[in-house]
N, C-alpha and C positions, 0 to 999 in steps of 0.2 A: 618462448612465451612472450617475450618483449616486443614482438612486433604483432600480434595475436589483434590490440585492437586495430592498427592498420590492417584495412580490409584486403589491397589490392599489391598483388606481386608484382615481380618486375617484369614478367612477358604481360598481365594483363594493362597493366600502364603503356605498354608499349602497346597493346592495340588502341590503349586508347586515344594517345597520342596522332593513330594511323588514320583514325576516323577524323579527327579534327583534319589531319592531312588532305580528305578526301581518298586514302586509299580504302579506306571500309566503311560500309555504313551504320550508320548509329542503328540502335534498336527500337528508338521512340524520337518522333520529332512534337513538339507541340510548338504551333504555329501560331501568329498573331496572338499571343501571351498578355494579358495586361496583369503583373506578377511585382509582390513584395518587392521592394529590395532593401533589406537590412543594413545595407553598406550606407544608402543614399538616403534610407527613411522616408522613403516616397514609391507610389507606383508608377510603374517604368511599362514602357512594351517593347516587345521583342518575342525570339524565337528562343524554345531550351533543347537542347539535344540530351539528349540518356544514353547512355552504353550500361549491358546490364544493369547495374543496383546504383549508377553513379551518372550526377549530372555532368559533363562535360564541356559543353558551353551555352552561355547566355547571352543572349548579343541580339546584334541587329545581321544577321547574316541566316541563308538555308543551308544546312549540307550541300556539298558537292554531288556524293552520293548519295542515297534513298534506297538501294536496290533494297535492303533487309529493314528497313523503316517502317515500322505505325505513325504515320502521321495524321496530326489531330489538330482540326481549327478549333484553335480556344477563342474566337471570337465571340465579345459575350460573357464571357468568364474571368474572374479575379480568382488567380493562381498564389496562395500562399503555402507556407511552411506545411510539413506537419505537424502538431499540436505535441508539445512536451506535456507530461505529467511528471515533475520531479520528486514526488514525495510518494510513491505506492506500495502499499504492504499486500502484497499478491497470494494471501490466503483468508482471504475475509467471507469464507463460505465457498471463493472462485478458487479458480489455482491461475498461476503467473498466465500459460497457454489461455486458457479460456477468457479472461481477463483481457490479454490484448489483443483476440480475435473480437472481442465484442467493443471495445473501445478503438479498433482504428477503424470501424463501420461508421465512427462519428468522428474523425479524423483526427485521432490522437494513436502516434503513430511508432512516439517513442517513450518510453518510459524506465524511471528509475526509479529501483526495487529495493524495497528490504529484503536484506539475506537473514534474516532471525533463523526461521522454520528451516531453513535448509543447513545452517548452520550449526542447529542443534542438534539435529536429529540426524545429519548424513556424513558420512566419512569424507575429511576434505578432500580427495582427490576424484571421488565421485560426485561429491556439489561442485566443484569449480571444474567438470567437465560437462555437468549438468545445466550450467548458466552458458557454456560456451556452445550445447546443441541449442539451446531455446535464443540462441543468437543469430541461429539458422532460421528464424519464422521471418516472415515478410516485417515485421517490427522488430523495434532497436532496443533491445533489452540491456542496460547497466543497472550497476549495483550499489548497494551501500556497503561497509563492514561497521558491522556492531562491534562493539565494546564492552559492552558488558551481556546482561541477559532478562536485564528488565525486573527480575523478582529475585526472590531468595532461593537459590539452588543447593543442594547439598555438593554437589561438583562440580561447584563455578572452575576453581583453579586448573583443572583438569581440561577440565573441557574448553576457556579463553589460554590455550597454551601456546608460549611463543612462536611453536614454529606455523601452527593454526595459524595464529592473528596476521603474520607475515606472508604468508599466502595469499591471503584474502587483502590486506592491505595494495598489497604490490601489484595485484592479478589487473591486468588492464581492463577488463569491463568493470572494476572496481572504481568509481569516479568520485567515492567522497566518503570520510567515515561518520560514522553518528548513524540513529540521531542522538546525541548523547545524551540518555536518559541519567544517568549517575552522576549529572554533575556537581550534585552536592557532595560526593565523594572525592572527586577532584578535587574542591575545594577546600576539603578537609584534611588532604596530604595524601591521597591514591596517586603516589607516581606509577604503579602499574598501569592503570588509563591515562596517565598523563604522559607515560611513553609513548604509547600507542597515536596517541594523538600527536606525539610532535612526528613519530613514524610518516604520520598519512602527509603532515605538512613537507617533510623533506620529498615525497612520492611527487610533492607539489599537487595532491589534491585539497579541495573543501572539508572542512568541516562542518557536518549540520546538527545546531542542538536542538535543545529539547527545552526550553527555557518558560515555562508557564507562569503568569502571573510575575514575572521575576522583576525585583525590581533596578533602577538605574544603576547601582553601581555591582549590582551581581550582572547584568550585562555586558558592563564594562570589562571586570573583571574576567567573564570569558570571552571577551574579545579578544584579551591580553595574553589568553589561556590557546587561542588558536579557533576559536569559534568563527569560521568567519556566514553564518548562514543561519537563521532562525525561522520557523512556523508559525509559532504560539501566540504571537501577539491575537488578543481576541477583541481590541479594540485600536480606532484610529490612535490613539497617544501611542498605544502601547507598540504598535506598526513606526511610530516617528521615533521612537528612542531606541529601536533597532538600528534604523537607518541612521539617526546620526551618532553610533556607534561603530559605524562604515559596515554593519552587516546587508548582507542581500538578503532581502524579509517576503517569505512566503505570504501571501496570503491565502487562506486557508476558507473553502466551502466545503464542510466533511457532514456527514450525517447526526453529530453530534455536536457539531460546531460550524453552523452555516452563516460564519461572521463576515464572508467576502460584502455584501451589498453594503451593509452599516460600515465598515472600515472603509469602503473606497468615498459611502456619501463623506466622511472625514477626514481623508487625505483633500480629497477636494478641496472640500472649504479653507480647509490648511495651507490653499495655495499648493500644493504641490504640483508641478506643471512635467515635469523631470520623472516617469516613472520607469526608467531602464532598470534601476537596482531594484525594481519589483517582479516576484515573480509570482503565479496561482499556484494553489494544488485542492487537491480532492481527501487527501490524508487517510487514507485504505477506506473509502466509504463500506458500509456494509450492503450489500447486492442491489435493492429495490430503491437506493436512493440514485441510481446510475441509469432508469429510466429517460430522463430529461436529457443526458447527454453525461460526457465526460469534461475535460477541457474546455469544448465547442460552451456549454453551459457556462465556464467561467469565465470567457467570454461575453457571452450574450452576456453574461450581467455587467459585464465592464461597462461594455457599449451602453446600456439602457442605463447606468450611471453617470453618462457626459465622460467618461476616459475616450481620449482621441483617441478615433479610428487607428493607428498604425500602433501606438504606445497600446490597446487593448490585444492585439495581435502578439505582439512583442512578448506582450508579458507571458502568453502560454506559449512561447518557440522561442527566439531569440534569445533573450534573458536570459532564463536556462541552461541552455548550451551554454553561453560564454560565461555564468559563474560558475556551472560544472569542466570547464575547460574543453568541448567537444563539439564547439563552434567550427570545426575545420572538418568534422563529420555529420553534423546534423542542426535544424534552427533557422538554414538558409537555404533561400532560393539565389545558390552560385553556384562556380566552377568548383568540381572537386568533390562537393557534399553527395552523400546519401542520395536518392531521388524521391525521398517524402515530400507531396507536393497536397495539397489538400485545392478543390475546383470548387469555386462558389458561384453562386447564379450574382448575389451581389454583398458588396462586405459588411451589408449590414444582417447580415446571415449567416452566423459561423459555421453551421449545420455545413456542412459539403455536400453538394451534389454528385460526388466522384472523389475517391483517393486513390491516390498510389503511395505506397510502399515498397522500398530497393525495387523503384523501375515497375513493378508489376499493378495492374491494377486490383484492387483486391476490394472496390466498393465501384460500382457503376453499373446506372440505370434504374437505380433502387434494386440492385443484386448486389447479395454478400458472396463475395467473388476471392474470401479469405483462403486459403488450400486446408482442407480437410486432412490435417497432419498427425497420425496417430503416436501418440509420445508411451515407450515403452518405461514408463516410470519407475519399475522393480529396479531395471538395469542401472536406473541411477542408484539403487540406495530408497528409495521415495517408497514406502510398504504402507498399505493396511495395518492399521492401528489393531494388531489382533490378539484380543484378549482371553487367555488359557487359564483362567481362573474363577472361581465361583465366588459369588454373593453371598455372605453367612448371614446371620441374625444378630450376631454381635456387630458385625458395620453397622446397625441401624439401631446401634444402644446410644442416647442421649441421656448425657449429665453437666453438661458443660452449664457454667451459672453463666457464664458471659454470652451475647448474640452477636453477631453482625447487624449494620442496618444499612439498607440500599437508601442512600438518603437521594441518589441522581439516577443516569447513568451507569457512572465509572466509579464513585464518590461512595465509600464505606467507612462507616461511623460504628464503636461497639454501643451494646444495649444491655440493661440489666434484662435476661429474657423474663417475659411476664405470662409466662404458660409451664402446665404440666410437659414436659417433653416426654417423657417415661409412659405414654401410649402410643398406642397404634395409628391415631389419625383426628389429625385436630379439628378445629372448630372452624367453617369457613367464615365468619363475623368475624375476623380479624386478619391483618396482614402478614402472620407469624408463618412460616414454611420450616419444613424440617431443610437442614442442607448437608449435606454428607462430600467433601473429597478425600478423593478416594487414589492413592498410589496408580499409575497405568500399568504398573508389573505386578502390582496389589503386594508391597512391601509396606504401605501403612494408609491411614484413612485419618481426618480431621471430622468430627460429628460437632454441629452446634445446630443453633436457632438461625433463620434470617429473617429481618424485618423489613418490607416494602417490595420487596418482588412482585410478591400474589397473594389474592385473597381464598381463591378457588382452584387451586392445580391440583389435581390426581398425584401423579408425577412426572418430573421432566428429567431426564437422562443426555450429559452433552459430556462427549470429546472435547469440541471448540471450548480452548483456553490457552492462556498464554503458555503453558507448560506443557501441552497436550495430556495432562492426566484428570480424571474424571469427575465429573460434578452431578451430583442426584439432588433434587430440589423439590418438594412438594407434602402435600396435607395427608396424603396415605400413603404409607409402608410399603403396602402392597403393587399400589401402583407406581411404585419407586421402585421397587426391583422389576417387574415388572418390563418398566422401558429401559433397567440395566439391562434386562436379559435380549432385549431389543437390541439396544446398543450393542451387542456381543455379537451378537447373529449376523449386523451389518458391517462388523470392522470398525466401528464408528461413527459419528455423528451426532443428530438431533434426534430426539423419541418423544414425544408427548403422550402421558397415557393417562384415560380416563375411566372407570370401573372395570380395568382390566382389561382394555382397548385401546388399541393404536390409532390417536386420533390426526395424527399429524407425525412426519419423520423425513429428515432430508439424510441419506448415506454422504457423508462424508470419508471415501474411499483413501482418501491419502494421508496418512498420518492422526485420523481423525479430525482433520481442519479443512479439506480442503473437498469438494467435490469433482466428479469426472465428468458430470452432465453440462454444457451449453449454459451460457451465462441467462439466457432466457426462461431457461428450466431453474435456474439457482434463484433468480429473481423473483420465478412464480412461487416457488416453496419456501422461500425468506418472510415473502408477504402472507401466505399462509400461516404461518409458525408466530407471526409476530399478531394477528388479528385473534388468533386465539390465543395467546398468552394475553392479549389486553380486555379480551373477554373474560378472564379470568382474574383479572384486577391488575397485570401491570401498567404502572401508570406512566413511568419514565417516555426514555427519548426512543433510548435504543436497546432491545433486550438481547440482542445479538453482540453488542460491546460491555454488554453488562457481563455475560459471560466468560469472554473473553477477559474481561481486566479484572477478575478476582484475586490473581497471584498480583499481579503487576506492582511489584514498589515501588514507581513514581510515580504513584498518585497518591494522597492522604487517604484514609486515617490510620487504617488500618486495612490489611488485607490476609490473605489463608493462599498460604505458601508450603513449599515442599517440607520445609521445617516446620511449620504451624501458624500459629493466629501469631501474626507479625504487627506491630506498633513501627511505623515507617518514621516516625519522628524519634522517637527515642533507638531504633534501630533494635528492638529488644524482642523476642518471641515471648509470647503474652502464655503461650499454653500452648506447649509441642503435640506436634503428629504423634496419633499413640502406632507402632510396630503393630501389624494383624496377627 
């Protein structure tokens, strides 16, 4: 397993060796190159040679031989990297395949993953054989290892168990752990995570947190703790006391936090002229905000904010690799690397006219030239969320005196509730929803009020949540079981129902998070799902991450967890799950 992420053995080095020789020839030439080069921070020209998935050389020199050669004048074209995503949570309605077939069409080409959902839900010898086939696609799939599980589980211990964690730490597509969402736990005396964490530093990987809001000397202090990589800054300050903390600071365009434009107009002014310890990310956007581009888009905005041409490039490829440590496989246009090369017409155009991926072209001419790769997902472990049990009339008994209130978002505040609950179906003149979760193996259910979702939902029935167990949401009863029973028929997903009609539904076949359909289909029924829910009075950003972070303990105020209505500051369960 130790040499798992070295890609190339020793007969294939030895051919590649033989082609630099002139005894074989390469399998790609591209000719008259005017191409990055990350070493010298300037564009260079020259010729690149490819043997299979690997550049071999760059220079000023042609092959000797050509006989088995594509060669290709890039006269005209500005050749750079492929575009890194460092930060992707590869179940946001997509699943990891889909996701990076539709993202290296806009030449991002490598990308590191959270392992959460495969982590939770799959046996490790089948998820870390699972990350090792999806290593096989034309894109360069690494990981993260989590640490903890983000909410309140009833089997945390169990399930984050050491020889688990140690797997996942040590596993070579594994390139950093975090994000560590629990670090107020660390900080309060979990040497459990704080092993873990010195683990990944001896591995000699990064650590990336999770540091919201946080301020200077809770930064400091996990610096000192092994942090060496943060997101969360949402403004230029908060971006500058990362940095002179010595961390490499994301900057972040996510559908819920599109702070990149405003952060960079204030690094600017800041004088910052130095932007190598910077990197982009997208931060698992949810589907339809992925129209405009991936990377290529955090880019363009670099550019359009005065970030120098090379240092805007840098920061989605170069940067990355060399805080992730995996600059000697991917990030650069040199000898040795990967052969993600991304073809611009000109650089102030991040958009690629042509990608390659290990060698292949899999974007040119305005054709998706990606391989049509059928992933038997059962064999990993990866199932349909299939539910064997029925919806009674007591799951939809409400007495609870306290409510939820969706006051953002992600952002849950409780409520004195200010309605009858104890009927069938409320009043649409107000923002109140009935909300029910409900066990995934139906071992118990949480019934309250919630405030700011909607004014008008029939009912809405969702899988997609942090803990994949189920949420029923809406003003009738009826059409709350209703798009349960929806949700059962499909294995999962999203159900929108309106007087006893399915007015909107995306299958989410994997786990209930995740869809099998093309990122273009995920994207059209995201944007469907969200136009009627804001028909219906949501007002927020994103009601796809509103779902999703219900359980989530790092966020305030309160959240509805496997255990119950959890108070995240006091660390206290307000009002447990009742047993069905």
């Amino acid at each position: 397993m130790a040499s798992r992420l070295f890609r190339w053995n020793k007969q294939t080095l030895r051919n590649q060796l033989s082609v630099i020789r002139g005894q074989r020839s390469p399998d790609v030439v591209l000719k008259n190159a005017t191409y990055l080069s990350s070493a010298r921070k300037k564009w260079l020209e020259g010729h690149i040679w490819i043997s299979d998935d690997r550049i071999i050389y760059v220079g000023d020199s042609l092959p000797d031989n050509t006989d088995q050669a594509e060669v290709v004048d890039c006269t005209g074209q500005f050749l750079v990297p492929g575009y890194i995503e460092p930060h992707v949570h590869p179940f946001q309605l997509y699943n990891p395949h889909t996701f990076a077939a539709y993202a290296s069409q806009r030449g991002t080409t490598t990308l590191v993953n959270d392992n959460m959902f495969f982590f939770l839900h799959v046996d490790k010898k089948k998820a870390l054989t699972l990350i090792e086939e999806l290593d096989n696609l034309p894109t360069s799939m690494y990981w993260w290892a989590r640490y903890d599980a983000q909410t309140e589980m009833e089997e945390e211990d169990s399930i984050f168990s050491p020889s688990k964690m140690m797997s996942w730490v040590e596993h070579p597509l594994v390139v950093q752990g975090g994000e560590l969402t629990a670090w107020p736990r660390v900080m309060t005396g979990d040497d459990t995570i704080l092993h873990w964490m010195q683990q990944t530093k001896e591995a000699n990987k990064p650590i990336e947190g999770h540091l919201p809001g946080a301020s200077e000397k809770t930064i400091i202090q996990m610096a000192l703790l092994g942090v060496s990589g943060d997101h969360e800054a949402m403004t230029a300050d908060e971006a500058l006391m990362r940095l002179d903390a010595g961390m490499t600071t994301s900057l972040r365009y996510s559908s819920i936090r599109p702070d990149l434009p405003e952060m960079l107009e204030g690094l600017l002014e800041a004088g910052i002229t130095d932007f190598s310890r910077f990197t982009m990310n997208t931060d698992g956007s949810t589907p339809s905000f992925y129209k405009d581009g991936v990377m290529d888009r955090t880019i363009e905005i670099a550019l359009e904010k005065g970030v120098p041409e090379i240092e805007a490039y840098e920061m989605a490829s170069y940067n990355s690799a060399k805080h992730l440590g995996i600059d000697d496989y991917v990030g650069m246009i040199a000898p040795g690397r990967i052969a993600h090369i991304n073809f611009l017409k000109d650089p102030s155009i991040p958009k690629p006219e042509a990608v390659m991926a290990k060698g292949k072209w899999v974007y040119r001419e305005e054709k998706n030239l990606y391989p049509q790769k059928h992933f038997s997902w059962s064999e990993y472990g990866v199932h349909p969320l299939m539910l064997d049990w029925k919806l009674s009339e007591e799951d939809l008994h409400f007495s609870m005196p306290m409510g939820i209130e969706l006051v953002n978002s992600v952002i849950l505040k409780p409520y004195q509730i200010g309605v009858d609950a104890a009927i069938d179906e409320l009043d649409p003149d107000h923002d109140e929803c009935f909300f029910t979760m409900l066990d995934r193996h139906g071992k118990w259910r949480i019934n309250t009020v919630i405030k700011g979702f909607a004014e008008n939902l029939g009912g809405l029935a969702t899988t997609f949540s942090n803990t994949g167990d189920i949420i029923l949401i809406g003003k009738r009863k009826k059409d709350m079981v209703r798009a349960f029973e929806e949700l059962k028929q499909n294995d999962g997903g999203i159900f929108l129902v309106e007087n006893n009609e399915v007015i909107e539904g995306l299958p989410l076949k994997l786990f209930g998070a995740m869809s099998l359909e093309p990122m273009e289909e995920v994207i059209a029924k995201h944007e469907s799902i969200e136009e009627k829910l804001r028909e219906r009075g949501y007002k927020h950003d994103d009601p796809i991450y509103s779902m999703l972070f219900f359980s989530s303990t790092h966020l305030p105020y309160i959240r509805v967890t496997q255990k119950g209505i959890f108070d995240v500051h006091k660390k206290t369960v307000l009002f447990p799950s009742i047993m069905r």
